[in-house]
C-alpha positions in Angstrom: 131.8 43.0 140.9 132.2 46.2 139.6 129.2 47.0 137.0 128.1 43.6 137.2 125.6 43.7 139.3 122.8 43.6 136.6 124.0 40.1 136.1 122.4 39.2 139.5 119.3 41.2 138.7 118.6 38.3 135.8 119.8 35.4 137.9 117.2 36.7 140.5 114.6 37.2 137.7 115.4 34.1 136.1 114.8 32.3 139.8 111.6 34.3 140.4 110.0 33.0 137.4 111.0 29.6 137.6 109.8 29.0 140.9 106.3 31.1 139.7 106.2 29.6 136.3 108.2 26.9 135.7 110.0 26.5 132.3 107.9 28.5 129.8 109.0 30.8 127.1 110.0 34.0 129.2 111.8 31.9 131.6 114.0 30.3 129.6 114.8 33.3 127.9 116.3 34.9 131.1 118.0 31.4 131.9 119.2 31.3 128.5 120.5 35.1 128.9 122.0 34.4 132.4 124.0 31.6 130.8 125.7 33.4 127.9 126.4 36.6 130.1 128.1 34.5 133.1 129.7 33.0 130.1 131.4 35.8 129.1 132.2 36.2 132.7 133.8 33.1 133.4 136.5 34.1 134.7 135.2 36.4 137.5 134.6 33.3 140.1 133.4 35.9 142.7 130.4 36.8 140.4 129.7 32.7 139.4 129.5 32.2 143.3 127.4 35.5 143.8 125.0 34.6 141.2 124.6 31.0 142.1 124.2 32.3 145.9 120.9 34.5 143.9 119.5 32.0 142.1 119.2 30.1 145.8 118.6 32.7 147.7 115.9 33.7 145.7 114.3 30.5 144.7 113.8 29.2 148.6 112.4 33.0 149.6 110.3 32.2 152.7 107.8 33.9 151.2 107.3 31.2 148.4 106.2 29.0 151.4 103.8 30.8 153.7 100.6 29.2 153.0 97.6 31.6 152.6 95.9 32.1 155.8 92.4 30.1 156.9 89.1 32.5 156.5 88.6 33.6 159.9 85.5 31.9 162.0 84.6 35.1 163.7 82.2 38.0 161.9 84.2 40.7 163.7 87.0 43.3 162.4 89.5 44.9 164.5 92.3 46.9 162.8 93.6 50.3 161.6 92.4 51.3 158.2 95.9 51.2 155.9 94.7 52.7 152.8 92.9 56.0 151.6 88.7 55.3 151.3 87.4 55.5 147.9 84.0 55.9 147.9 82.0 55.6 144.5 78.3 56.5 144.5 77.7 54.6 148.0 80.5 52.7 148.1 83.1 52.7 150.3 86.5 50.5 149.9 89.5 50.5 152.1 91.8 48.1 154.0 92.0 47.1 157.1 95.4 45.8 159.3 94.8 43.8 162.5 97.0 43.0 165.9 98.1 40.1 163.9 99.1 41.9 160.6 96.5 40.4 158.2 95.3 43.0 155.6 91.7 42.9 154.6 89.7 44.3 152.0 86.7 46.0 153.5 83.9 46.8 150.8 80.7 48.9 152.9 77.7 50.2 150.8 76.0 53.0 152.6 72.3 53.3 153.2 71.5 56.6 153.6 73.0 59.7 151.9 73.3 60.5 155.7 75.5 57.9 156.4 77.9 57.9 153.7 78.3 61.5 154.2 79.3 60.9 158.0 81.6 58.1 156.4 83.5 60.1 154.4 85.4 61.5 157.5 87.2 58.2 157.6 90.9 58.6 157.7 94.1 56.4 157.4 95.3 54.9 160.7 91.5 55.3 162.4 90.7 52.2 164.7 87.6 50.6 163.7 86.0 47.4 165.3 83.5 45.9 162.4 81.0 43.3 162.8 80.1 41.6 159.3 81.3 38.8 157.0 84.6 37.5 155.6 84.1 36.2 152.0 86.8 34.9 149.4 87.9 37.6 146.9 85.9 37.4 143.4 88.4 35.7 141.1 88.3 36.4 137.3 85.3 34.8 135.4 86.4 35.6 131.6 89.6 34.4 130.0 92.1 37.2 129.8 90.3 39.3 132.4 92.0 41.3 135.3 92.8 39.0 138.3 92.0 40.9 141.5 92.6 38.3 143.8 95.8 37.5 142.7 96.3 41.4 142.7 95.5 41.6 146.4 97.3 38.5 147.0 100.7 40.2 145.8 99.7 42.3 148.9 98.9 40.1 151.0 95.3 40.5 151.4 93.6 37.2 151.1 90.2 38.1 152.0 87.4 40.9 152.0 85.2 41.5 154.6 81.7 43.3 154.4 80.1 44.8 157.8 76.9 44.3 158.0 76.6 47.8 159.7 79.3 51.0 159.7 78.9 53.9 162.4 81.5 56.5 163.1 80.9 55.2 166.8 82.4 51.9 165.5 86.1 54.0 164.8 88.6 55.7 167.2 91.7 57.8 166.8 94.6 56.5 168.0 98.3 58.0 168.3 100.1 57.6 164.9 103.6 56.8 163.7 105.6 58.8 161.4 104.6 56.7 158.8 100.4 57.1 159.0 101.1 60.7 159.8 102.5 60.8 156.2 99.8 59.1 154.6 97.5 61.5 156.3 98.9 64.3 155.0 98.8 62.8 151.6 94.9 61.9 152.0 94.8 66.2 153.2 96.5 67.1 150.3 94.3 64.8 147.6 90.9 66.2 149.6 92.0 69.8 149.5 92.4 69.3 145.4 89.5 67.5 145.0 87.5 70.2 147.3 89.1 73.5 145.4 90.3 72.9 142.1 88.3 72.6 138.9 87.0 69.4 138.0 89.7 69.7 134.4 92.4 70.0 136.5 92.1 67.9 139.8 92.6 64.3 138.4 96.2 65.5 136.5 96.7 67.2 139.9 96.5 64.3 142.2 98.2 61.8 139.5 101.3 64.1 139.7 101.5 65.3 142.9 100.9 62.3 144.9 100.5 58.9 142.5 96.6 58.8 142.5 94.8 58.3 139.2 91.8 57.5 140.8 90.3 60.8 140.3 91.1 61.3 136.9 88.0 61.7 134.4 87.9 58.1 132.5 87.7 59.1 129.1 91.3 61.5 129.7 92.9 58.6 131.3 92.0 56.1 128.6 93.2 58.7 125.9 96.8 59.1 128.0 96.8 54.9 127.7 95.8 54.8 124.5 97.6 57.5 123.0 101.1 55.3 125.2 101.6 58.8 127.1 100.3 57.0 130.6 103.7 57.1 131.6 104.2 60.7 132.2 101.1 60.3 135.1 102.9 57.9 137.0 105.3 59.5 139.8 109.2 58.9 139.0 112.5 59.7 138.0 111.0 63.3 136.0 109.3 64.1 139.9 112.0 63.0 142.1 114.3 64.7 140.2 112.3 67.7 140.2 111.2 67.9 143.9 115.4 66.9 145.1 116.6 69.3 143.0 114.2 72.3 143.7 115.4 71.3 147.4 118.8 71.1 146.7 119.0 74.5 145.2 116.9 76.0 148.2 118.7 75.1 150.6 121.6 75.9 149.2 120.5 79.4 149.0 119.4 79.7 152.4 122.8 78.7 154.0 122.7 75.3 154.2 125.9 73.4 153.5 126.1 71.0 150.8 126.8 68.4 153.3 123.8 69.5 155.5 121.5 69.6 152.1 122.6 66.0 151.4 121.7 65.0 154.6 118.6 66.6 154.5 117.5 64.9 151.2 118.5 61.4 152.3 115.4 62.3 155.4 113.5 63.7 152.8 113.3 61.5 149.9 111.6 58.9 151.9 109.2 61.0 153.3 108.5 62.1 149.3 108.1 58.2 148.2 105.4 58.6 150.7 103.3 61.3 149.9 103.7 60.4 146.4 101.9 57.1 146.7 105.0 54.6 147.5 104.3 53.0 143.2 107.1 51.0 142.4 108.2 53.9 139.8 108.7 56.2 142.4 110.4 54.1 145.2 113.3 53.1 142.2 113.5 56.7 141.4 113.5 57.6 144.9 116.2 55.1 146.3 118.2 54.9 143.3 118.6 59.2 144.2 119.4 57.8 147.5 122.2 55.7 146.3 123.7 58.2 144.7 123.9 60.6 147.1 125.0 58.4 149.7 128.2 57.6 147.3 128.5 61.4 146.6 128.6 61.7 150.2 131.2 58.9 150.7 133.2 60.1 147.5 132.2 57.0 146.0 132.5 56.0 142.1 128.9 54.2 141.7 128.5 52.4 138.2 125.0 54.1 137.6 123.9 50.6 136.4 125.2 48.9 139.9 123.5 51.6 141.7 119.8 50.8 139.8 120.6 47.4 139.9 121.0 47.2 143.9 118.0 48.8 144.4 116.2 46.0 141.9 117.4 43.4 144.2 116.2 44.6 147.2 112.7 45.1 146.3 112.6 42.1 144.8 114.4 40.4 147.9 111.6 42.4 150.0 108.6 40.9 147.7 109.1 38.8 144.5 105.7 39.5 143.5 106.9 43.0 142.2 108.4 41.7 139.6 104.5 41.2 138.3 103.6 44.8 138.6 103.2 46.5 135.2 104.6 49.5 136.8 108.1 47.6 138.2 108.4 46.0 135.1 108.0 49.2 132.5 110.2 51.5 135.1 113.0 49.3 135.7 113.3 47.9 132.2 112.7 52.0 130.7 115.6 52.7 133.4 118.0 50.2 132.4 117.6 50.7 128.9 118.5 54.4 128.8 121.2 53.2 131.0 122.7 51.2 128.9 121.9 52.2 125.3 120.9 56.1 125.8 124.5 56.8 126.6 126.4 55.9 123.2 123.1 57.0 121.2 123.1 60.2 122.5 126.4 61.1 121.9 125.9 61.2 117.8 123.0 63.7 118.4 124.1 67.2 118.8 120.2 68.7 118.8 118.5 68.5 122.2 115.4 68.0 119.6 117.0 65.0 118.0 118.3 63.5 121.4 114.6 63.7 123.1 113.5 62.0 119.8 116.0 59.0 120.2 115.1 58.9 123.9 111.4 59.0 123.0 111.9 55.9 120.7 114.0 54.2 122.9 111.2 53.7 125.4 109.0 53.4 123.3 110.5 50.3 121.6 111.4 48.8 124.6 108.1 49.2 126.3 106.0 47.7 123.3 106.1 44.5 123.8 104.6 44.8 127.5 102.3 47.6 126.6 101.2 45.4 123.8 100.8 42.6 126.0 98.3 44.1 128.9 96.7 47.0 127.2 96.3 44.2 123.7 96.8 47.9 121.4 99.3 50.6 120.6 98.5 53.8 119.2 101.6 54.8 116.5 100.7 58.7 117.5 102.7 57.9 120.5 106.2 58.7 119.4 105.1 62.4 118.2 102.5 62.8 120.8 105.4 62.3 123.3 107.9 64.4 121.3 105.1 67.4 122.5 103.9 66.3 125.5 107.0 65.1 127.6 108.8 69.1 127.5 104.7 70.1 127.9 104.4 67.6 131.5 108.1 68.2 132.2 108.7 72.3 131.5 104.9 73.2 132.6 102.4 70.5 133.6 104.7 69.4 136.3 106.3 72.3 138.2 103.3 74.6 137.7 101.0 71.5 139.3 103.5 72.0 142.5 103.5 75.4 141.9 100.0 76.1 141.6 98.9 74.0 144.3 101.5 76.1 147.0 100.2 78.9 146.0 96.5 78.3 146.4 97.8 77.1 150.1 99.9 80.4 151.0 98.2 83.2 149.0 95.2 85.0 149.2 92.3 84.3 147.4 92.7 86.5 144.3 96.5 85.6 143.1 95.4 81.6 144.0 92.6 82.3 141.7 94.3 83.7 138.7 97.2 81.3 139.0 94.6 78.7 139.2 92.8 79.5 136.2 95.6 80.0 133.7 96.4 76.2 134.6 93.2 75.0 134.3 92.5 76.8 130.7 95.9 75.4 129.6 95.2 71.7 130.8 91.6 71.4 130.0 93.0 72.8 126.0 95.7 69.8 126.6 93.5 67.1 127.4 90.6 68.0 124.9 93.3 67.9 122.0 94.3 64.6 123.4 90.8 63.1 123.3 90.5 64.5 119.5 93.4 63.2 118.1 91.9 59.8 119.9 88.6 59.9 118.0 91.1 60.3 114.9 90.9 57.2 112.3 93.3 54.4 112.9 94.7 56.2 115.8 95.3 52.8 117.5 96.0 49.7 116.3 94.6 46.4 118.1 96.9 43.5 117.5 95.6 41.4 120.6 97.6 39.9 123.3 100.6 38.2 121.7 101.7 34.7 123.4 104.7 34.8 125.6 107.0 33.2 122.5 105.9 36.6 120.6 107.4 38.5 123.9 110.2 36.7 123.8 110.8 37.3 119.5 110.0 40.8 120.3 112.5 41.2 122.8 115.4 39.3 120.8 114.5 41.4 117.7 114.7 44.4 120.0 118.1 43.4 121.2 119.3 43.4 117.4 117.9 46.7 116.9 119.7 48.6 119.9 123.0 46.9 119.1 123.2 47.8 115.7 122.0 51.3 116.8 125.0 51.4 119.1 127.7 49.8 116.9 126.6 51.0 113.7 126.4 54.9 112.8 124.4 54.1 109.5 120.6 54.4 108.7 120.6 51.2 106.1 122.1 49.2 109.2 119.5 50.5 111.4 116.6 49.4 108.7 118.4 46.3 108.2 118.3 45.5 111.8 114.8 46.4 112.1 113.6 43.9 109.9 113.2 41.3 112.2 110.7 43.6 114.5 109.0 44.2 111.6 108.6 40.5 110.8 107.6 39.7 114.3 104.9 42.6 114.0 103.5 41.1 111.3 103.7 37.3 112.7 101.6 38.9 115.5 99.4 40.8 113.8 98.3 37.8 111.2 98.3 35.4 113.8 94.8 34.8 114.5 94.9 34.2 110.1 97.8 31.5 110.5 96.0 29.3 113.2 93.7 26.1 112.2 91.7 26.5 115.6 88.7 27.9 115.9 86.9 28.6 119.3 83.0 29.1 120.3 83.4 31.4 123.5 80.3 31.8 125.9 81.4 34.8 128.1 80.3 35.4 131.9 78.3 38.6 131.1 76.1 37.9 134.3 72.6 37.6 134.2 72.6 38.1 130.3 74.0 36.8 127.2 76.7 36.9 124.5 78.8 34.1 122.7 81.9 34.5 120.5 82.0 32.3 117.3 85.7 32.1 115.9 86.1 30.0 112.9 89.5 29.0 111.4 92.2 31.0 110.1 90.3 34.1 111.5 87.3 33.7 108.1 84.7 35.0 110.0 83.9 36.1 113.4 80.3 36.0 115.1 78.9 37.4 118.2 75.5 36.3 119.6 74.3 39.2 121.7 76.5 41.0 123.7 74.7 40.8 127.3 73.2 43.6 129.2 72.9 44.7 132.8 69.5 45.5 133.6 68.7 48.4 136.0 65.9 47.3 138.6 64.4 50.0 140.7 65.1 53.6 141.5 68.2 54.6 142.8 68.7 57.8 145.1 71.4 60.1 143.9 73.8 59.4 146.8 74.2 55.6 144.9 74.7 56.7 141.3 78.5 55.7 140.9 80.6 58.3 139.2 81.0 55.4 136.1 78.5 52.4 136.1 79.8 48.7 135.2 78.7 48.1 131.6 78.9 44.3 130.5 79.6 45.4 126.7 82.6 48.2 127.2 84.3 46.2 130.9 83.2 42.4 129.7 82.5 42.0 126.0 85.3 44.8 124.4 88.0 44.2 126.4 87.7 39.9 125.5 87.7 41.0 122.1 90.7 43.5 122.3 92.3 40.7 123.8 91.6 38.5 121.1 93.1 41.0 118.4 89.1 41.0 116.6 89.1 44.3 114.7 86.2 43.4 112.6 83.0 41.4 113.6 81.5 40.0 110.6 78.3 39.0 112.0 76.7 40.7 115.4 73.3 38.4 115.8 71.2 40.5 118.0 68.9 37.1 119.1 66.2 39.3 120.4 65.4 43.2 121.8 65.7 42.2 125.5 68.0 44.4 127.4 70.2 41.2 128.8 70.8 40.3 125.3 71.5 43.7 123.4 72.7 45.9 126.1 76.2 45.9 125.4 76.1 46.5 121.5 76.5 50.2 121.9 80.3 49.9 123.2 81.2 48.2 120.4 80.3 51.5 118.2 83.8 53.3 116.9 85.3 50.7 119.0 85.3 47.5 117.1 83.9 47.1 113.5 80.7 45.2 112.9 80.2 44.4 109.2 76.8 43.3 109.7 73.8 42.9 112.5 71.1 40.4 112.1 67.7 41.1 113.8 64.7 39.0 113.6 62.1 40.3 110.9 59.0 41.9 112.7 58.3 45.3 114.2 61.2 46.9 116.1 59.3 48.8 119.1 61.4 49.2 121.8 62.9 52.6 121.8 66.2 51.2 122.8 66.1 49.2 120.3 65.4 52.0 117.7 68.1 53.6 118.4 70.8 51.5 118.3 69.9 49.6 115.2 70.3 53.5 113.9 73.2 54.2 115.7 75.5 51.1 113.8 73.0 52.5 110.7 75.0 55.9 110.9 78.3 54.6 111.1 77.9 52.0 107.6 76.7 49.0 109.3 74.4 46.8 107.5 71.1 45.9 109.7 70.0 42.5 108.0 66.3 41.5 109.2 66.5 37.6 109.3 63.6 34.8 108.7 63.5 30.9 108.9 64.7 29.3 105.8 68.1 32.1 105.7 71.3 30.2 105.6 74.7 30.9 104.8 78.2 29.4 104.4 81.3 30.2 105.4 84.4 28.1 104.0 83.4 24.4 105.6 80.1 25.6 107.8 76.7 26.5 107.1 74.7 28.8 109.5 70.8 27.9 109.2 68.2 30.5 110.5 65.4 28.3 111.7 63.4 30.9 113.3 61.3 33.7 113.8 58.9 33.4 111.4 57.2 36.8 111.4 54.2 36.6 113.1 55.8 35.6 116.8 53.3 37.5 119.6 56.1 37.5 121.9 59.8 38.8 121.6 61.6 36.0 123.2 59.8 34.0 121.0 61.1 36.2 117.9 64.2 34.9 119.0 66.7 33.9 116.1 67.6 31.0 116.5 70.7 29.5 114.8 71.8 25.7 114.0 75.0 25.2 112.8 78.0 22.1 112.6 81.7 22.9 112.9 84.6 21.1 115.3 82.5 17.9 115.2 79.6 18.6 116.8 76.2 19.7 115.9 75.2 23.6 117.8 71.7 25.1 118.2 71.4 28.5 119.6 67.8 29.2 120.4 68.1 32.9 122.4 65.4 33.2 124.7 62.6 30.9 123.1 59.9 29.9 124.9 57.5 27.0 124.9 55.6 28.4 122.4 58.3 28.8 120.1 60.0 25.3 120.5 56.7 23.9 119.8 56.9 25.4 116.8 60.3 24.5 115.6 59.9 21.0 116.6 57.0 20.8 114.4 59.1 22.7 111.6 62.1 20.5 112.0 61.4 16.9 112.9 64.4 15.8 112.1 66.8 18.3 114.3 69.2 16.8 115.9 72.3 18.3 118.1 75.0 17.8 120.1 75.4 21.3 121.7 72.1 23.2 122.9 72.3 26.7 124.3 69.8 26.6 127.2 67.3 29.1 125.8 65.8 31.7 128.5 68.6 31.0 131.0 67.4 27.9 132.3 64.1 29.8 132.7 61.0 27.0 133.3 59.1 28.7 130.2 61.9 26.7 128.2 63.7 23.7 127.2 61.0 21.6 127.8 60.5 17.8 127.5 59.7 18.0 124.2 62.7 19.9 123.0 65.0 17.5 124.8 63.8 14.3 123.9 63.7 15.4 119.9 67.1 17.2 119.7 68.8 14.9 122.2 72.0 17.2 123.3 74.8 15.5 124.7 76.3 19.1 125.9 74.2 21.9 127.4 75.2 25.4 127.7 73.5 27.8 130.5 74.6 31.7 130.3 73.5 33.1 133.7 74.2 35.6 136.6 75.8 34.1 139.8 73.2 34.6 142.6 70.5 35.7 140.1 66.8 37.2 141.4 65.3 35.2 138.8 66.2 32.2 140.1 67.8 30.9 136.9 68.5 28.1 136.2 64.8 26.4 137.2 65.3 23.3 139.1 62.9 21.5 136.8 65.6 22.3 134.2 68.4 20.9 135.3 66.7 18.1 136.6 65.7 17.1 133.0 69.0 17.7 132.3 70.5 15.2 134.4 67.9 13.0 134.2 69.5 12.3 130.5 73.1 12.9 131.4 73.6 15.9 129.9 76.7 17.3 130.5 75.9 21.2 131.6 78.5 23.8 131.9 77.4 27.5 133.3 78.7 30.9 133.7 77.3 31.3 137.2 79.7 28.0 138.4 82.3 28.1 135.7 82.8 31.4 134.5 83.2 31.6 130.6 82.7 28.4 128.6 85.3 28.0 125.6 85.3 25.0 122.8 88.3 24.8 121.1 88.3 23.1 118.1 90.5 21.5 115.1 89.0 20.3 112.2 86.7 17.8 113.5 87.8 17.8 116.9 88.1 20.1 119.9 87.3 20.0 123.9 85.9 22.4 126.5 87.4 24.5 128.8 85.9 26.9 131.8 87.4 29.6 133.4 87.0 28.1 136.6 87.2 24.6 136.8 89.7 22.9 134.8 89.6 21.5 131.2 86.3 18.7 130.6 86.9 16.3 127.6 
């Protein structure tokens, strides 16, 4: 079995995602690859039996086969709190681990400044009992959006439970293990950071020393992801290496035998994983450090790629669902592939400069595709960017975060200071240059999230490229064998250009609106408002979150990115309302909008003003639109049918759009009112549709008798908040609705609404229940 365990790493991969997935493109890929490597292993019968004994063994894991537990009956909460509190503005998150070793997400919004500050005492392993209210985790409501309850469910926590009251009084200490002492310590040592270091300074701090981004400021984090340096934040090989080393020589020097010292770091790692956050990154790092020593120990040869390769198979024996962490999947495919190709690479380089180079683009390559996949972008800085940063992170960042942080423990006020300050100034100058070269032209590049097949060609073309790197010392081979990547590259970026499908997309943007018109072969994209959140009331200080929920740069960008749009040819602001144009400003510098249409009339909201000028400074052209404006796009015509001017109102200066494309017949009317439908039915006797976007949310001021019974939809549209204080959609509403047999699909029951069409046919499709013919 000797350096063959990897073999059993894909015949347990292979079993994970067939039981998951079934036979899709990714799976078949590994069972193809499992085939042809125990095919060149034929003859090793120990390793045939071994991997078959995998693929079993992993397939019928128990764990497939517990059932999710029932939402419990009773609104009480016993259990020790598992995980650090976060608190944001006046919320407070943590989990909670009962008697019976269910997990539960407990989500608590303070209300008084009081209260939170008393609640901000709370510490891992505290005893609370909570009365309140179990409720099903939120699932996702927009198509290529995060899942949090499958999240949580790889952890299994099923549920989330919100007290309907929180005192201190309600929480006792308790005697703690080894293990919640640790994580106490840890929460000690993230506090005392957050409490004495400067604001530049504390996020990097806590994401080195002990795996927390949490605190990091979100425009530095979003450069490090963009800019594909996130890597060096997350806690692994670089740190353990680091921290066991630094040990190691210590010790050493203070006596200790090297047989004492190994000892030593087999108690210590563990306790490091710990403080460090216990990320999947970290745990390989740490236990494959543990493997080796242990065989240094025994005076044991380990095959470095049997030593990474047990310690694969026994976190995924522990929980299969790591193999769906981003962070399991970049570490351990990173690890293997400097294990495996790094070796005979390096070896032609005799420059340290041209090895970290070769290193830097071997992770790089083999990281795309998966980066590509989640974060939908790539930012071609990365390679030189990481030629800079990784000796900046590794030779200073790193040790001098350790460094600096011991010091401000042990010395006196003035050396802490000074030691302190140098780190911060050099930092701060760090991350600033980082979020400059971000606001750089074309310093990403937005391909969208590529279909599994596209993985999978990325991968195989990958494969080709490493071999031929390996086998071949010669630069015209290496281009030659890069020609396939390149290919795929270009099949994924054209891709939305190559399909006949077009899609009309109404997202869940809450109690708003915004709807994404795709027509075939990519020849124009349209977006009808981009929703809005609208802030009701005051709100005291102590509830001002450190960064707000924005529908336009969490709902509407992010659906885009995922969709590869880089250009919007059309943005039809319907209407100055808040819930309709809210959103617009995150799409400045973020994606490009050729165009905005605005109804013609007086522009007097001063939100309003200023982003029409805003997209004015950056080149967009601000269109005022009238009835009788058309235009045409390859097959379909766009007619604006309203406003006419001299509208008193502004939902009744709504544009409203009719249009025909997969087969059916489309009016969107924004928010117009009774007034305004009056008016266009006299306008437009003869309109007729299929589709009708409800105007005003299903407000009672709208879609009226009149409306219905003239236009005659067979399919009606409703964009709404779930739970709304308007109490949209009006009962009347829907009652007309039904009264005709309308079918009605809406975001506050189905999440995002989706019509995929062909030519002259399509269907819909929700988010949340499943596909309507």
């Amino acid at each position: 079995m000797h350096g063959t365990i990897h073999i059993l790493v894909v015949a347990a991969i292979c079993s994970i995602l067939l039981r998951i997935q079934g036979f899709h493109s990714i799976s078949i890929c590994f069972l193809l690859a499992l085939l042809y490597l125990l095919y060149r292993n034929k003859e090793n019968y120990v390793l045939l039996v071994c991997s078959s004994i995998t693929l079993v063994v992993f397939y019928a894991n128990p764990i497939y086969f517990e059932d999710p537990p029932l939402q419990p009956s009773t609104q009480i909460l016993d259990g020790q709190i598992t995980s650090i509190p976060r608190y944001n503005g006046n919320k407070i998150s943590f989990e909670i681990k009962t008697p019976r070793k269910q997990t539960f997400q407990v989500n608590y919004h303070a209300k008084t400044s009081e209260e939170l500050d008393d609640l901000k005492t709370l510490k891992i392993g505290t005893y609370c009992s909570l009365n309140g209210i179990y409720k099903e985790l939120s699932i996702p409501r927009n198509f290529y959006s995060f899942d949090y309850k499958e999240h949580l469910a790889t952890r299994n926590i099923f549920f989330q439970f919100t007290p309907t009251s929180f005192e201190k009084t309600n929480c006792m200490e308790l005697s703690q293990n080894p293990f919640r002492l640790l994580q106490r310590y840890r929460q000690k040592g993230i506090q005392y950071i957050k409490d004495n270091f400067p604001e530049a300074s504390q996020g990097i701090m806590i994401a080195l020393l002990f795996g927390d981004r949490h605190e990091m400021n979100d425009q530095v984090l979003q450069a490090y992801q963009s800019l594909g340096i996130v890597h060096l934040l997350a806690v692994s090989g670089l740190h353990v290496g680091l921290v066991s080393g630094t040990i190691y020589f210590l010790l050493l020097r203070i006596g200790f035998t090297k047989e004492k010292t190994i000892e030593l770091l087999l108690i210590l790692l563990p306790i490091y994983a710990i403080l460090a956050g216990g990320a999947p990154s970290v745990v390989r790092a740490s236990a494959m450090s543990m493997v080796v020593i242990l065989c240094i120990r025994a005076r044991m040869k380990l095959n470095p790629l049997d030593g990474i390769s047990f310690v694969c198979l026994i976190l995924l024996l522990i929980n299969p669902s790591y193999l769906l962490h981003l962070g399991f999947q970049l570490s351990f495919l990173v690890s293997y592939t400097l294990l495996v190709s790094a070796t005979t690479i390096l070896q032609r380089y005799t420059s340290w400069i041209l090895q970290l180079l070769a290193v830097t683009i071997l992770a790089q390559i083999v990281s795309f595709p998966l980066i590509i996949y989640h974060f939908y972008e790539i930012s071609f800085w990365s390679i030189p960017l990481n030629l800079i940063y990784i000796p900046f992170v590794t030779l200073f960042t790193l040790p001098f975060a350790f460094v600096t942080f011991v010091c401000h423990i042990l010395f006196p006020q003035p050396i802490s200071d000074i030691i302190l300050v140098i780190y911060d100034f050099i930092i701060a100058t760090a991350h600033n240059g980082l979020e400059k070269i971000m606001a750089l032209p074309y310093s990403s590049f937005l391909f969208g999230q590529p279909p599994l097949y596209i993985v999978a060609l990325y991968y195989v073309a990958i494969g080709g490229i490493f071999y031929s790197w390996e086998k071949f010392n010669s630069t015209t081979s290496l281009l030659k064998s890069s020609s396939l990547f390149i290919i795929v590259l270009l099949l994924h970026w054209h891709l939305p250009y190559l399909t006949s499908e077009g899609e009309v997309t109404m997202l869940d943007v809450g109690q708003g609106e915004s709807i994404l018109i795709e027509l075939p072969r990519r020849k124009a994209v349209y977006l009808i408002d981009t929703g809005g959140i609208v802030q009701t009331g005051f709100k005291p200080e102590f509830m001002k979150r450190e960064r707000e929920f924005d529908v336009g740069r969490d709902v509407v960008v992010p659906y885009l990115k995922a969709k590869g749009v880089r250009k919007i040819d059309k943005l039809i602001l319907s209407h100055g309302h808040y819930d309709h144009i809210g959103g617009a400003e995150a799409l400045i510098d973020v994606i490009s909008v050729e165009t905005i249409l605005y109804g013609i009339g007086s522009v007097e909201g001063i939100y309003e003003k200023q982003l029409l000028e805003k997209f004015r400074e950056i080149g967009t052209k601000i269109i005022f639109v009238k009835q009788g404006d058309y235009w045409r796009t390859g097959n379909s015509e766009f007619f604006i049918l309203s406003p006419f001017g001299k509208e008193q109102s502004l939902n009744n200066r709504s544009i409203v759009l009719y249009t025909e494309f997969g087969g059916l017949k489309w009016l969107f009317p924004g928010d117009l009112e009774v007034e305004g439908e009056r008016r266009l039915l006299e306008n437009y006797p003869q309109l007729d549709v299929d589709v009708l976007k409800v105007g005003h949310h299903g407000s009672f001021t709208s879609t009226t008798e009149d409306l219905l019974e003239q236009v005659n939809p067979k399919i009606a549209l409703i964009s709404l908040g779930k739970n709304n204080l308007y109490g949209h959609p009006h009962k009347d509403v829907i009652e007309r609705l039904n009264e005709r047999n309308i079918k009605v699909f809406r975001t506050d029951q189905n999440g995002a609404i989706r019509y995929k069409f062909k030519q002259g046919t399509g269907y819909f499709e929700t988010m949340i229940k499943e596909k309507v013919r």
